[in-house]
N, C-alpha and C positions, 0 to 999 in steps of 0.2 A: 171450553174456557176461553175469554178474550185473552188478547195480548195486547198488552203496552198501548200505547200512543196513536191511532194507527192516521199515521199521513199528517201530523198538523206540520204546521209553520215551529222551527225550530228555535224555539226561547236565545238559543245561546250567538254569539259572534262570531262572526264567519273567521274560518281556522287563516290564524297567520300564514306569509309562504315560510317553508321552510327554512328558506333559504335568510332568513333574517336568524334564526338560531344560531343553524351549521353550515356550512359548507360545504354544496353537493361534491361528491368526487368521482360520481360513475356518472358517466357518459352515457350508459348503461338501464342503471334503476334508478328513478327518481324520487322514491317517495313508495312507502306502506299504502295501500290501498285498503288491507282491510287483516283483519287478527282474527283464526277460528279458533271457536272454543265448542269443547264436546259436552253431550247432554244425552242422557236417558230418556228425557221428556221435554220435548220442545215448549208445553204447555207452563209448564212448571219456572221454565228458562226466560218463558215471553213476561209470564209475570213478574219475576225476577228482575231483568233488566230494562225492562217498562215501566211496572208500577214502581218498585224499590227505587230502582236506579232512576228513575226519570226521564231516561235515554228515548227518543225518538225510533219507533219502528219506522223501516223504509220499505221492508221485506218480510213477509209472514206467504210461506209455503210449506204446509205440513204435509200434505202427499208427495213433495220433493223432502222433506225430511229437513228443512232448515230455514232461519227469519234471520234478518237485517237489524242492529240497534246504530245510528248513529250518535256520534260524538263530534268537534268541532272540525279532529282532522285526521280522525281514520275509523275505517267500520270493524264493529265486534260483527262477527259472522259465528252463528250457535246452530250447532250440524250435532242431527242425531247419527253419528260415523256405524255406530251397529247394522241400524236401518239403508245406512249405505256402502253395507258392504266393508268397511276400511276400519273398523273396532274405534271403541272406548276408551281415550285416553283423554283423561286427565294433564290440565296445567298444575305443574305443582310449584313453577314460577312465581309471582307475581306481575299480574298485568297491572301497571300505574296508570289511576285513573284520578287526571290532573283537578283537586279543588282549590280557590283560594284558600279556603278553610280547614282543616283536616279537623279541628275539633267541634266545627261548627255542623259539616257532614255527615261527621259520625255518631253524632247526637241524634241528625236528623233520620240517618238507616237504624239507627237502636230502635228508634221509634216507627222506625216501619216492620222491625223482627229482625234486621242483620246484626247477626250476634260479632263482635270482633274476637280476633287471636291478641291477648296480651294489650300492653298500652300505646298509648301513642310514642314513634320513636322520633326522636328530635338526634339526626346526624351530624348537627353541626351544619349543615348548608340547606336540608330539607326535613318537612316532617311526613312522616307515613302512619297510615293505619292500619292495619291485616286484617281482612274478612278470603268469605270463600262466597260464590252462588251455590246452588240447592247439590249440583253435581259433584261439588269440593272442587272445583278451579280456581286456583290461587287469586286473590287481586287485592291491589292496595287503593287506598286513598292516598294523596302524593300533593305536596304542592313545594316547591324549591324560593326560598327567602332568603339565601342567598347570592350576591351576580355569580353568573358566567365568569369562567375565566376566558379570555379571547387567545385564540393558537396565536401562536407564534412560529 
């Protein structure tokens, strides 16, 4: 089976620095580099968050047991953990996956087969959507409509 995207020029805008969000405090760690997520079937996964999600493949090694999906400003990493020794675990988290849209998004993955959990939640500052990929890994649709509060 194909996976995803593989190598093009990536649609989206190059990720802000962070450092306009939050303000770094470790001297230390700078910055997420990349989020795994577990999978029975790397094949299953690559379609997933390729064709479904859209996402940019960077990384497809299935005799290493694991593919690359980018995002503007950190890497989903989808590791079959069985096949490398270290087990199957499940996010039962949600990982937020930033749209302008949430309602626009998730019209769009109904129509590619992502079923959702429940309705859109409107928190008062942000809306989310609840799905899962094919393994049950938690992840949201997310976009925040209202400012930042700045620390004081």
């Amino acid at each position: 089976m194909h996976c995803g995207l593989d190598l093009v020029e990536c649609p989206f805008p190059p990720a802000r620095p962070r450092s306009d969000l939050v303000a770094t405090t470790s001297e230390l760690v700078s910055r997420v580099d990349f989020v795994p997520l577990s999978t029975r079937d790397i094949d299953a996964a690559c379609a997933f968050y390729g064709d479904a999600l859209g996402l940019r493949r960077s990384v497809y090694m299935p005799e290493r047991n694991y593919a690359e999906f980018e995002t503007a400003n950190v890497t989903i990493s989808i590791v079959d953990g069985e096949k490398m020794g270290i087990g199957h675990h499940v996010q039962t988290i949600a990982l937020a996956l930033h749209v302008d849209d949430v309602a626009k998004a998730r019209a769009t993955l109904e129509g590619r087969g992502v079923q959702f959990h429940g309705d859109i939640l409107d928190t008062g500052v942000c809306h989310m959507g609840f799905f899962a990929d094919p393994d049950g890994n938690a992840l949201m649709l997310h976009h925040r409509y209202a400012p930042r509060v700045s620390e004081t």
